[in-house]
Backbone as JSON Lines, residues from 0, in Angstrom:
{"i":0,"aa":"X","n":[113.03,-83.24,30.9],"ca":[113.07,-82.98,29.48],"c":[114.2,-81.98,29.21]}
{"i":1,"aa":"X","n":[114.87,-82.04,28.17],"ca":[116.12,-81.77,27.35],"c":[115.79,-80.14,26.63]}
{"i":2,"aa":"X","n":[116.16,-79.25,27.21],"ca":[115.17,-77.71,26.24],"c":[116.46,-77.24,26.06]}
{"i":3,"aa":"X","n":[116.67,-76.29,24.68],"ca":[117.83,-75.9,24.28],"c":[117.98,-74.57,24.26]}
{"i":4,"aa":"X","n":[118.32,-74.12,24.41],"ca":[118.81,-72.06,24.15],"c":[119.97,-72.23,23.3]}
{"i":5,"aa":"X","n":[120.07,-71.32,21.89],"ca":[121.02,-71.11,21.08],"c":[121.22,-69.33,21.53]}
{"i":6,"aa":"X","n":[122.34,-69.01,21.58],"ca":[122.96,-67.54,21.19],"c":[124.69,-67.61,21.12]}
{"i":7,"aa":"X","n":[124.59,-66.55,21.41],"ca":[126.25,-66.11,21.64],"c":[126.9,-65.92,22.78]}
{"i":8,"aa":"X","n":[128.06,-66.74,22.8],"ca":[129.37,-66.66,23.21],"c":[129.15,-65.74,24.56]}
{"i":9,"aa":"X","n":[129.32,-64.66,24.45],"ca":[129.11,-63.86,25.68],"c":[127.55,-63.76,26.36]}
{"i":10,"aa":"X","n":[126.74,-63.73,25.41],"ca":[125.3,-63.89,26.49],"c":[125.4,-65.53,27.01]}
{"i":11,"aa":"X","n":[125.83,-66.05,26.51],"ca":[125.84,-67.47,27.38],"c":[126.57,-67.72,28.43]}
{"i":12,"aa":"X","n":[127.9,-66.72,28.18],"ca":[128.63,-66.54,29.82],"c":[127.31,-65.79,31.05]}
{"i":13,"aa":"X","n":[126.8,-64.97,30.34],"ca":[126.41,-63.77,31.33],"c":[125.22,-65.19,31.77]}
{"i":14,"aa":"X","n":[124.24,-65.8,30.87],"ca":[123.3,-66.23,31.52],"c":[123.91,-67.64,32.77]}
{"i":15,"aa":"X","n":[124.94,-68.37,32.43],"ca":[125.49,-69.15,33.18],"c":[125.91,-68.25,34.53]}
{"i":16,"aa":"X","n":[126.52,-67.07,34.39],"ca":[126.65,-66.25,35.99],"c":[125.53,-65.5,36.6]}
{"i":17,"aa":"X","n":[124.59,-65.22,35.62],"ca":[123.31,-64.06,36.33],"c":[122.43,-65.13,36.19]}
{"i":18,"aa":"X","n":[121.61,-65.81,35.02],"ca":[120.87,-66.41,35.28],"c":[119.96,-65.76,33.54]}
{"i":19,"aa":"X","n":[119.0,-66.63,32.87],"ca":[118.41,-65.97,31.83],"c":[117.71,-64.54,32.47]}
{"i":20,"aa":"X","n":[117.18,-63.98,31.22],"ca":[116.73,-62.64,31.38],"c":[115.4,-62.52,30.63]}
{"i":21,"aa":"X","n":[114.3,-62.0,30.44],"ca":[113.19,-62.44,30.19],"c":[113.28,-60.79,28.93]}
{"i":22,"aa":"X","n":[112.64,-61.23,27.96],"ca":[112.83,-60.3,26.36],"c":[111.54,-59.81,25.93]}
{"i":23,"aa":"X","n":[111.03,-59.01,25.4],"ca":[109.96,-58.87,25.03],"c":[109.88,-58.31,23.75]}
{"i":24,"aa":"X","n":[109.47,-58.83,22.93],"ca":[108.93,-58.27,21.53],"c":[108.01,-59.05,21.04]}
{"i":25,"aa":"X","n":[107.54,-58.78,19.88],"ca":[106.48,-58.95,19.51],"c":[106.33,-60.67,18.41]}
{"i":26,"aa":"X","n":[107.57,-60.76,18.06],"ca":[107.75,-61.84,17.39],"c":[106.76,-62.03,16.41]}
{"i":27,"aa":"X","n":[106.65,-61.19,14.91],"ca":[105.75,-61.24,13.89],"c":[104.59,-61.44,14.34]}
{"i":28,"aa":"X","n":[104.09,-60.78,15.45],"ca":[102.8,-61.38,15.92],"c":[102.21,-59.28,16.55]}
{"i":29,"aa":"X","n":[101.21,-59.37,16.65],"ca":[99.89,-58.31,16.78],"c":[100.43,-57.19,18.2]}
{"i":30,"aa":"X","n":[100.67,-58.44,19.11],"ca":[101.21,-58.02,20.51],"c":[102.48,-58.41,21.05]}
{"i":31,"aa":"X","n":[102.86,-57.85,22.45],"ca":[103.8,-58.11,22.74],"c":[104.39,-59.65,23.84]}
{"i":32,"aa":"X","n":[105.02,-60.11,23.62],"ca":[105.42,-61.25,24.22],"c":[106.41,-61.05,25.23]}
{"i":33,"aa":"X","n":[106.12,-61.77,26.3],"ca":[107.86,-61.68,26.86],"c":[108.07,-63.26,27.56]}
{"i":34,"aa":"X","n":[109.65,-63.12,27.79],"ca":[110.2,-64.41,28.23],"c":[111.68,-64.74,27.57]}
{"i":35,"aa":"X","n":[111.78,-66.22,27.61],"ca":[112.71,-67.07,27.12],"c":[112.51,-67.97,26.06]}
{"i":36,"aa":"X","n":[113.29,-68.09,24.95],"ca":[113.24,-69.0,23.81],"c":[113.57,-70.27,24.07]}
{"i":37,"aa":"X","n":[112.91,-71.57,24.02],"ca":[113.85,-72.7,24.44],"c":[113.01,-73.68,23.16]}
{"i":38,"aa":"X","n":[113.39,-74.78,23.44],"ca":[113.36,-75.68,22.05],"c":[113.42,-77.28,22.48]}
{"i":39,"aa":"X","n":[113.42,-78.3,22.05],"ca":[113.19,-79.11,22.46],"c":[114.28,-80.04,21.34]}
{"i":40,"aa":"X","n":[114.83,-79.43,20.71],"ca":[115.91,-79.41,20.01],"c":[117.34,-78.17,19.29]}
{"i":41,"aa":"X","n":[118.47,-79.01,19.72],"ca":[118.74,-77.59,19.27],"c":[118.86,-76.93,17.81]}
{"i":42,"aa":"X","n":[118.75,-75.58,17.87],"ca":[118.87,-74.94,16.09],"c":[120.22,-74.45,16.03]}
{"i":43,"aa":"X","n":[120.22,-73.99,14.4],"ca":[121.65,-73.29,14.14],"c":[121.48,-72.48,13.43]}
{"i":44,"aa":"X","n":[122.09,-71.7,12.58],"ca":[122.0,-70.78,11.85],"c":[121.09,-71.02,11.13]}
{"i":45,"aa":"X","n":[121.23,-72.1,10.28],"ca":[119.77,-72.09,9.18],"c":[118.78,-72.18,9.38]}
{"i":46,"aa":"X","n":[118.39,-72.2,10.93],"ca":[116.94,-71.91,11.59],"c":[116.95,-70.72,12.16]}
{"i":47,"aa":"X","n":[117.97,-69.94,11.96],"ca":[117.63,-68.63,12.03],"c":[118.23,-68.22,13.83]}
{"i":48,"aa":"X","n":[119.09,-69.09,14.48],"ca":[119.29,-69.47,15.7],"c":[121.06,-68.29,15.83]}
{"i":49,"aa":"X","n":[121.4,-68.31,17.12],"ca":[122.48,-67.61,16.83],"c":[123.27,-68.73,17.6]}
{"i":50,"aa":"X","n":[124.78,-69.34,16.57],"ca":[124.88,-70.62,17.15],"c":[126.44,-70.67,17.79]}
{"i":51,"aa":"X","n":[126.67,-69.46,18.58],"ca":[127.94,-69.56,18.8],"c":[128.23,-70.69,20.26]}
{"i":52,"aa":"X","n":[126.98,-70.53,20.63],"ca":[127.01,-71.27,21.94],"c":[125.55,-71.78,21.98]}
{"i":53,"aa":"X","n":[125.77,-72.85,22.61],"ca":[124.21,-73.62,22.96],"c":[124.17,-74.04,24.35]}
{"i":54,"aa":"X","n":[123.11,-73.53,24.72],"ca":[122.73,-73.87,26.71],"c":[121.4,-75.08,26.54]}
{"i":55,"aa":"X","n":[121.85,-76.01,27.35],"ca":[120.88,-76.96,27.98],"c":[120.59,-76.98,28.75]}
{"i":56,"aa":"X","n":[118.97,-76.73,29.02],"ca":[117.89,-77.04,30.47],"c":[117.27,-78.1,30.58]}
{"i":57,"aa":"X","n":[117.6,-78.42,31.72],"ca":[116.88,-79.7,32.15],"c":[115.66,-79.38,32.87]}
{"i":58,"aa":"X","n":[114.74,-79.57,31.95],"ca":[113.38,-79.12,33.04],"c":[112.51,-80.66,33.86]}
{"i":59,"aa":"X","n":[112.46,-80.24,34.67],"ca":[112.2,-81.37,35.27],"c":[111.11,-82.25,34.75]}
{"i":60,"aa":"X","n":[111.05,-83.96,34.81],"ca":[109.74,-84.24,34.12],"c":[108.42,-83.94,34.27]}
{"i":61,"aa":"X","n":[108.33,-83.74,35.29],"ca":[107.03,-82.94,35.71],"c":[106.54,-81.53,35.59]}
{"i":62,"aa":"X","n":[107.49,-80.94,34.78],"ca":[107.5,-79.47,34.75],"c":[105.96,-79.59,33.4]}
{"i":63,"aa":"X","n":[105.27,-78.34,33.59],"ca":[103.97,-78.34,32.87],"c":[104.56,-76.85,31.65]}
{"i":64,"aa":"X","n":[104.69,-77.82,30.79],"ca":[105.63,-76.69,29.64],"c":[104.6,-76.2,28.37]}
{"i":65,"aa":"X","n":[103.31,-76.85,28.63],"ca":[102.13,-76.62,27.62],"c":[101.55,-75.15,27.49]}
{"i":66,"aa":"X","n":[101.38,-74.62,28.37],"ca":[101.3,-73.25,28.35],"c":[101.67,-72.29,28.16]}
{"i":67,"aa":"X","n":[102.94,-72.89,27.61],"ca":[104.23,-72.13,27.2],"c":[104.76,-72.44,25.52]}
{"i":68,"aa":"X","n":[103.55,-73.21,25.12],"ca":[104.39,-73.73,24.08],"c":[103.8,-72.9,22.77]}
{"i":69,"aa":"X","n":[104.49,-72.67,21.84],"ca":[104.39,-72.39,20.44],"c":[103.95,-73.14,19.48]}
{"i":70,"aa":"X","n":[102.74,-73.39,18.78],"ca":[102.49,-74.61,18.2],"c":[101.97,-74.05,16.88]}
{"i":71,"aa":"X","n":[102.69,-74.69,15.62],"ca":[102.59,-74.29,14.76],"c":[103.0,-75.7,13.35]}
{"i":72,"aa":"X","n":[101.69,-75.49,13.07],"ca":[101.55,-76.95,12.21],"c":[102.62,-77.38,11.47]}
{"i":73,"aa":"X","n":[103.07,-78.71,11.62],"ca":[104.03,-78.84,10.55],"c":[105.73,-78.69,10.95]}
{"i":74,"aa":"X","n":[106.01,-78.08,12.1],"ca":[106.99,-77.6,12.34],"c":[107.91,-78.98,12.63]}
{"i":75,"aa":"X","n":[107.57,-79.84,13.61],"ca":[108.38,-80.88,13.42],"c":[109.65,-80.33,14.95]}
{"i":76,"aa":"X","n":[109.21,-79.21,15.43],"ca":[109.79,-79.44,16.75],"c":[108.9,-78.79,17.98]}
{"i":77,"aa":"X","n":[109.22,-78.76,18.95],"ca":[108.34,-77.92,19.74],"c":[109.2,-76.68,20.64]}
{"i":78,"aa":"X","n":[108.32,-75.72,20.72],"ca":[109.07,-74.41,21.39],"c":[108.42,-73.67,22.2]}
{"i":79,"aa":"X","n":[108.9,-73.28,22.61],"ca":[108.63,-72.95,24.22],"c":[108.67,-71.1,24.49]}
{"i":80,"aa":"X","n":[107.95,-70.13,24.71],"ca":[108.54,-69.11,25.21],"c":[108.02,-68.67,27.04]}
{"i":81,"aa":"X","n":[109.4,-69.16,27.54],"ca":[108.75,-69.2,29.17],"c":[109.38,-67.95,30.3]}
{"i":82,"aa":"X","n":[108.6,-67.86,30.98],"ca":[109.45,-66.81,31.66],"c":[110.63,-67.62,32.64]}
{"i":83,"aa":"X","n":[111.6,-66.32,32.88],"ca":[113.38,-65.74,33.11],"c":[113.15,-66.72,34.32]}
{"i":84,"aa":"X","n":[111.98,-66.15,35.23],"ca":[112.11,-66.58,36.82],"c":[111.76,-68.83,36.79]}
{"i":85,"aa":"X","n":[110.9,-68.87,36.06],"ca":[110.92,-70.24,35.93],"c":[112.13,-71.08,35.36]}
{"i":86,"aa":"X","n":[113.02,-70.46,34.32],"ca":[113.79,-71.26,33.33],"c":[114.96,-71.41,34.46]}
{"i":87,"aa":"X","n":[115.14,-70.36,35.11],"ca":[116.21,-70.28,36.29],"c":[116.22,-71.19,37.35]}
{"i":88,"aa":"X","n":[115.31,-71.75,37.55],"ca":[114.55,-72.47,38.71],"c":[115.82,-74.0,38.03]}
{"i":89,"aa":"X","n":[115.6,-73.87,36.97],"ca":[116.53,-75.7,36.57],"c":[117.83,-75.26,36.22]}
{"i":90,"aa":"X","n":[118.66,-76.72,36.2],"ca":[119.67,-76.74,36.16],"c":[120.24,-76.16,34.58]}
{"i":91,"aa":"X","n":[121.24,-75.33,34.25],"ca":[121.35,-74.99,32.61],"c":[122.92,-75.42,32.69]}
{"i":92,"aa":"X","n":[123.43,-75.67,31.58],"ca":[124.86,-75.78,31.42],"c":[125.12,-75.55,29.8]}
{"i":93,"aa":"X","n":[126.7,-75.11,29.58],"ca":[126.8,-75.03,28.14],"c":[127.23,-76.58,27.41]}
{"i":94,"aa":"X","n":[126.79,-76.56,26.33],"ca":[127.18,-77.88,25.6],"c":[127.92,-77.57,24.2]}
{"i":95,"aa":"X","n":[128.5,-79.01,23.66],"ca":[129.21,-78.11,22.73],"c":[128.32,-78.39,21.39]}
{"i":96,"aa":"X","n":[128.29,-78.25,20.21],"ca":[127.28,-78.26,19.04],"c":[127.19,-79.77,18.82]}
{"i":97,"aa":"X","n":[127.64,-80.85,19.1],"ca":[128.05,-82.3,18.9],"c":[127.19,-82.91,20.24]}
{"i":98,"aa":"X","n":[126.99,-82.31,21.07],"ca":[126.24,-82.48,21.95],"c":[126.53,-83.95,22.91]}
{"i":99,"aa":"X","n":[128.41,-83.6,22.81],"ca":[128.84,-84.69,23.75],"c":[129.3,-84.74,24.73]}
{"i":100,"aa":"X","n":[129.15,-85.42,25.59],"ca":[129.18,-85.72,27.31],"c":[130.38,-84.71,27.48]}
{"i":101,"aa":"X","n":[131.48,-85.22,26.79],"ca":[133.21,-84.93,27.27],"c":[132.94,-83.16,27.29]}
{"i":102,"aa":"X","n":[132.64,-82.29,26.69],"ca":[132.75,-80.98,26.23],"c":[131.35,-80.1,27.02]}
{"i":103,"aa":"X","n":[130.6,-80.93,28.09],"ca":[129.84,-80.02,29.09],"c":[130.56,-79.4,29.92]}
{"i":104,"aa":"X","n":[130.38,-78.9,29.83],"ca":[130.71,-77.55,31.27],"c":[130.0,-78.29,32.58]}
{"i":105,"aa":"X","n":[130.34,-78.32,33.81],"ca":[129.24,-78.41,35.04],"c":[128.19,-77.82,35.31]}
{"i":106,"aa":"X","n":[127.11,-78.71,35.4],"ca":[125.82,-78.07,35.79],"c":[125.79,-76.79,36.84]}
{"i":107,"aa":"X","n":[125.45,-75.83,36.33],"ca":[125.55,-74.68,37.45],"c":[123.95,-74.53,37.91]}
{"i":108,"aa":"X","n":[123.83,-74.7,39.06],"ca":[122.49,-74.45,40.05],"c":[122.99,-74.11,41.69]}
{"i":109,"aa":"X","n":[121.48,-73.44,42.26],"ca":[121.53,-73.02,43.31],"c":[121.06,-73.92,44.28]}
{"i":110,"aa":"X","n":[122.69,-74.15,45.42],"ca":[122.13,-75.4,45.87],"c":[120.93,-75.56,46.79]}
{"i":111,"aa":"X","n":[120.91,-76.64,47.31],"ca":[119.38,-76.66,48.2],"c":[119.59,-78.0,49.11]}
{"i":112,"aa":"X","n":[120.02,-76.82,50.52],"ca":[120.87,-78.22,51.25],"c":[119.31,-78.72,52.05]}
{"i":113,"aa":"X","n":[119.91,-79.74,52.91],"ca":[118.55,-80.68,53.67],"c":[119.78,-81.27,54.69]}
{"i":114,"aa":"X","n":[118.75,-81.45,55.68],"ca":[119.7,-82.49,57.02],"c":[120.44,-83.19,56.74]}
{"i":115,"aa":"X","n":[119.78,-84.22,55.46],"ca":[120.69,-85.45,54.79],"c":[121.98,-84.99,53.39]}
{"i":116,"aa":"X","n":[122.16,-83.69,53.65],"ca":[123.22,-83.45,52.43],"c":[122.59,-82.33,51.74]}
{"i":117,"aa":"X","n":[123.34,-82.18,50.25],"ca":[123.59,-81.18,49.32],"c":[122.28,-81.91,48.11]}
{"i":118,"aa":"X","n":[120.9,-81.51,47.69],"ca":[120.28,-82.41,46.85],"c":[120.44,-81.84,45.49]}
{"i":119,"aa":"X","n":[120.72,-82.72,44.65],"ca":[121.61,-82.28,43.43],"c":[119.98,-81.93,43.05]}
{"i":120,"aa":"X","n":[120.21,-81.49,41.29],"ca":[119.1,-80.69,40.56],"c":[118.1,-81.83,40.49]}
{"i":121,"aa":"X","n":[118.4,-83.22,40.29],"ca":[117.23,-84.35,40.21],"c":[116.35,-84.54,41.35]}
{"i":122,"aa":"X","n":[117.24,-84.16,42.47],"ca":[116.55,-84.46,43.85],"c":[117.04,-85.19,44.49]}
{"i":123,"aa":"X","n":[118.55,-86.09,44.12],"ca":[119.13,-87.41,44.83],"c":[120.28,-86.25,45.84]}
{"i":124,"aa":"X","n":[120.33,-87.02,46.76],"ca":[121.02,-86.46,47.98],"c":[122.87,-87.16,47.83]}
{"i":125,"aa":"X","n":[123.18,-85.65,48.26],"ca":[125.08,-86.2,47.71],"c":[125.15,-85.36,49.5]}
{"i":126,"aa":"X","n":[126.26,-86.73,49.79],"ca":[126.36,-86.58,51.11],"c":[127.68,-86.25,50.95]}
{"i":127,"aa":"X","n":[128.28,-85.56,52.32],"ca":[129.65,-85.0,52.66],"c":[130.07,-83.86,51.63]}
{"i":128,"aa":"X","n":[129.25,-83.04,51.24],"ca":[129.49,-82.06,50.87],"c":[129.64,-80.91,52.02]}
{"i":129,"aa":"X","n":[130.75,-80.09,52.11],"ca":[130.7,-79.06,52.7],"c":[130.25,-77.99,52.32]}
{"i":130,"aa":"X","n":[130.62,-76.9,53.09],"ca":[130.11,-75.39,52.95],"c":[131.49,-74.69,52.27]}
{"i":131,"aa":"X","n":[132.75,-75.22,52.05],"ca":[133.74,-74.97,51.21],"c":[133.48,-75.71,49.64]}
{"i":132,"aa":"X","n":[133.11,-76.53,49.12],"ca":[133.05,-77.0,48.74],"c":[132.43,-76.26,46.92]}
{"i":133,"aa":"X","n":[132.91,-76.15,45.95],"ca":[132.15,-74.92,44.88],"c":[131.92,-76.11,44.07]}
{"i":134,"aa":"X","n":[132.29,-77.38,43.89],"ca":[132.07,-78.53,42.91],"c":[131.2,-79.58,44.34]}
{"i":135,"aa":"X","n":[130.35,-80.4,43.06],"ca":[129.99,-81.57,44.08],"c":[129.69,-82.97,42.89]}
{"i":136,"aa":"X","n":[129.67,-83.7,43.12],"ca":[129.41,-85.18,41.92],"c":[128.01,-85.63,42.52]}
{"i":137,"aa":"X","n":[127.45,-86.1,41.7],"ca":[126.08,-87.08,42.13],"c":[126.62,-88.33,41.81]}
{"i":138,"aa":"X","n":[126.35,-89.41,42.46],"ca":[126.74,-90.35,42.22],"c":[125.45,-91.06,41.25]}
{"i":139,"aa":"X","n":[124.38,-90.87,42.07],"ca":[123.41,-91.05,41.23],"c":[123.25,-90.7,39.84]}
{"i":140,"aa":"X","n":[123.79,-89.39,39.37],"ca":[123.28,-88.75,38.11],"c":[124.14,-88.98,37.39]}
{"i":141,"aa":"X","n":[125.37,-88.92,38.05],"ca":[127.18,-89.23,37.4],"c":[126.84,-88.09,36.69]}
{"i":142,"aa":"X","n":[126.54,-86.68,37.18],"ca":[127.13,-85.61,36.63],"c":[128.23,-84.65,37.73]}
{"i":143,"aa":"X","n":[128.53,-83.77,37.13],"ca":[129.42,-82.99,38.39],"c":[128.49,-81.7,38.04]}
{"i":144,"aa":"X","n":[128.16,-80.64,39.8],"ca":[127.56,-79.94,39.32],"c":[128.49,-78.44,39.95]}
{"i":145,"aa":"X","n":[128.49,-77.57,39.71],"ca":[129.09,-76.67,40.58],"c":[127.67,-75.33,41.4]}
{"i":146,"aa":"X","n":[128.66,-75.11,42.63],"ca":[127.21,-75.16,43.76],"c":[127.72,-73.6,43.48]}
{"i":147,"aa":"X","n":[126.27,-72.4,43.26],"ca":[126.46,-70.82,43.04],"c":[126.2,-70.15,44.49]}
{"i":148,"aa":"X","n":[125.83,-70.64,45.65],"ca":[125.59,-70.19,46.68],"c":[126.12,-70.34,47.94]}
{"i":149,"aa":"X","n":[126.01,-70.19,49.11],"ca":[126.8,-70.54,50.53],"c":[125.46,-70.77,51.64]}
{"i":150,"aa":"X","n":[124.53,-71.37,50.87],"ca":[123.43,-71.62,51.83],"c":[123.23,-72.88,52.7]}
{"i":151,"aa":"X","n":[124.75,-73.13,52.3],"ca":[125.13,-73.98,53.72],"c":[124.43,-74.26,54.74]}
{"i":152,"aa":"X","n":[123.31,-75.0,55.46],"ca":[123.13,-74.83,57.03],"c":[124.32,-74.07,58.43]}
{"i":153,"aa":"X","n":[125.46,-74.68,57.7],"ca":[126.63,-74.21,58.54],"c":[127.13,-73.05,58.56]}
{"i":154,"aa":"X","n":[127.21,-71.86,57.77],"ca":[127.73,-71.17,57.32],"c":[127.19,-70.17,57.86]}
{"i":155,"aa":"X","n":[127.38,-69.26,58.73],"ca":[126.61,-68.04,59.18],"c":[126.32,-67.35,58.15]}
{"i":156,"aa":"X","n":[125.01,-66.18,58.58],"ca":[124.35,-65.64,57.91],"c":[124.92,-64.16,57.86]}
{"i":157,"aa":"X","n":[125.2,-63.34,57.05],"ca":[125.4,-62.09,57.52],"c":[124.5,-61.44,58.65]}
């Protein structure tokens, strides 16, 4: 499933290199909340969204997002406030407001090698990837993703 993050320009660099960050306030509500805003569509200004940049998560289909969700009659979308350490777990990339193929950025995730190769964020295995290697393609997904780690099998450990 397709979950959206709207902000700005520079927090969308920082979360593409560190990773989201988990927020806490109270959100017109009694107590305090914490986590990540995500959406199941994206917003813009006139939803009150900050729209200099928009990040897409791919949460996996099996991901259990109900417990997380915001439900509020009438609304006509669904929203999500989940925690930093889960949202990180999937693949995020920036998109542009038109929300077309040509103007993604590469999926940035942490790779997760196996005997048989480099397994992209879906789970399909991309073979002949090295431990040099900072880009990789799925053939399967026909996305390109770029790899944030050196957890190479090959690669000594400090």
């Amino acid at each position: 499933m397709k979950l959206y993050h709207s902000t700005t320009r520079v927090a969308a660099d920082a979360i593409l290199a560190l990773g989201f960050r988990d927020a806490t306030r109270s959100y017109l509500t009694d107590r305090e909340w914490t986590g990540v805003w995500l959406s199941d569509r994206p917003f813009d200004e006139t939803q009150g969204a900050r729209s200099e940049a928009l990040l897409e998560v791919q949460a996996p289909d099996d991901a259990e997002l109900t417990p997380f969700e915001w439900v509020e009659e009438g609304k006509g979308y669904r929203e999500f406030l989940m925690p930093a350490s889960m949202v990180n777990a999937w693949p995020v990339q920036m998109v542009d407001r038109g929300g077309t193929d040509a103007m993604r950025t590469p999926v940035r995730w942490y790779a997760q090698w196996t005997a048989n190769g480099l397994l992209c964020p879906q789970g399909h295995v991309i073979e002949n990837v090295g431990p040099a290697r900072a880009r990789a393609h799925c053939p399967a997904c026909g996305r390109d993703f770029e790899i944030l780690d050196d957890a190479h099998p090959d690669v000594a450990k400090p």
